[in-house]
Steps between C-alpha positions, in 0.01 A plus 500: 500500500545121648595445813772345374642753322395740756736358794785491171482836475496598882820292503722689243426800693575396830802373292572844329437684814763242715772595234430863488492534906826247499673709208434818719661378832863361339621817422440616834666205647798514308555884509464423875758250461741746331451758716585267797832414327589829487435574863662190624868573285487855707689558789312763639174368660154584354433768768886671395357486051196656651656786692732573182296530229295698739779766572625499106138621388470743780812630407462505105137677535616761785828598322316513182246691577742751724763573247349391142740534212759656721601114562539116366541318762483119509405363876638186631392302769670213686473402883389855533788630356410750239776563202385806323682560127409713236533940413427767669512876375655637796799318776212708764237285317661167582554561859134580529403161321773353729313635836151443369570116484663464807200669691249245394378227672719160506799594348811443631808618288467723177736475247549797276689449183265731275704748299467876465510495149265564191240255519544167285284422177350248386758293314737490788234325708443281255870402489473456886226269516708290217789487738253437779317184298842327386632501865197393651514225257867411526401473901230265432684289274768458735523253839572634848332840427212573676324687181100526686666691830677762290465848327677587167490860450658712211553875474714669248649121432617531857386197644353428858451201702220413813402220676599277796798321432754266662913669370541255303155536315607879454795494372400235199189712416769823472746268268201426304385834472843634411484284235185587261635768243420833551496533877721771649482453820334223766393655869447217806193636669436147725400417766758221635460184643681213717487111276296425791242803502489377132425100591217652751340721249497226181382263746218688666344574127 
């Protein structure tokens, strides 16, 4: 081989190997990006998202692993404010789930609003997590909701609603709610906040 064509050849695969290393590193970058969007549109701080999704595993592996089949429960955490909503065999049952959550670390308030009642199948879920999809999106598509530092959770097409919120911000999501067919019933579970609290929290993001 030439010399010439020798340093050619060394230069495409620098070349190749530039594009392949550069190719590997956007993604990264822009999933970073993303992910920072997401963090920033919250309300809670970073420390606050950790601590939540923290207690809703806990809670969905212990209470699984405790009662099994005897339950369907769906865990919800907020500000450390746990809704629980689902079935339980037994009314004995649910105040056990209720007391298990409240005795673990970080949680504040416990909601109950799971159901002693046969547990649901598989096409009534599915029906919930339509409801759940076209209200998230109605939030999204609609100005002076704060969509990213809110929870939309359906059970039985009973409808419930987290996040920290100013009044104003509340009662629009509920309106909103109300309005997607099929929804029987739309439960406030907020935490409330002052116009100012909300100036200080979208401005320290």
């Amino acid at each position: 081989m030439s010399k010439q064509l020798k340093r050619q050849t060394l230069k495409l695969i620098a070349l190749g190997a530039g594009a392949t290393a550069l190719s590997g590193c956007f993604p990264l970058v822009a999933g970073g990006m993303a992910g920072g969007a997401l963090v920033i549109a919250d309300r809670r701080n970073p420390g606050t998202q950790a601590i939540d999704r923290g207690i809703q595993l806990e809670a969905e592996s212990f209470l699984t692993r405790k009662y099994g089949d005897n339950i369907h429960v769906n865990v919800s955490v907020f500000n450390r404010r746990v809704l629980l909503t689902g079935e339980t065999r037994t009314d004995s049952i649910k105040i056990s789930v209720e007391t298990d959550v409240k005795n673990m670390k970080n949680v504040t308030t416990v909601f109950n609003e799971m159901m002693a009642a046969p547990i649901s199948g598989l096409s009534a879920r599915a029906n919930d997590s339509y409801l759940t999809t076209r209200i998230k999106g109605a939030f999204v598509a609609t100005e002076g909701v704060p969509s990213n530092s809110m929870k939309v959770i359906t059970e039985a097409s009973k409808v419930y609603l987290m996040g920290i919120v100013t009044d104003t911000e509340a009662n629009r999501a509920v309106e909103i709610a109300r309005s997607v067919p099929g929804v029987k019933q739309v439960t406030k579970v907020f935490d409330l906040i002052s116009e100012a609290d909300k100036k200080r929290l979208d401005g320290a993001k």
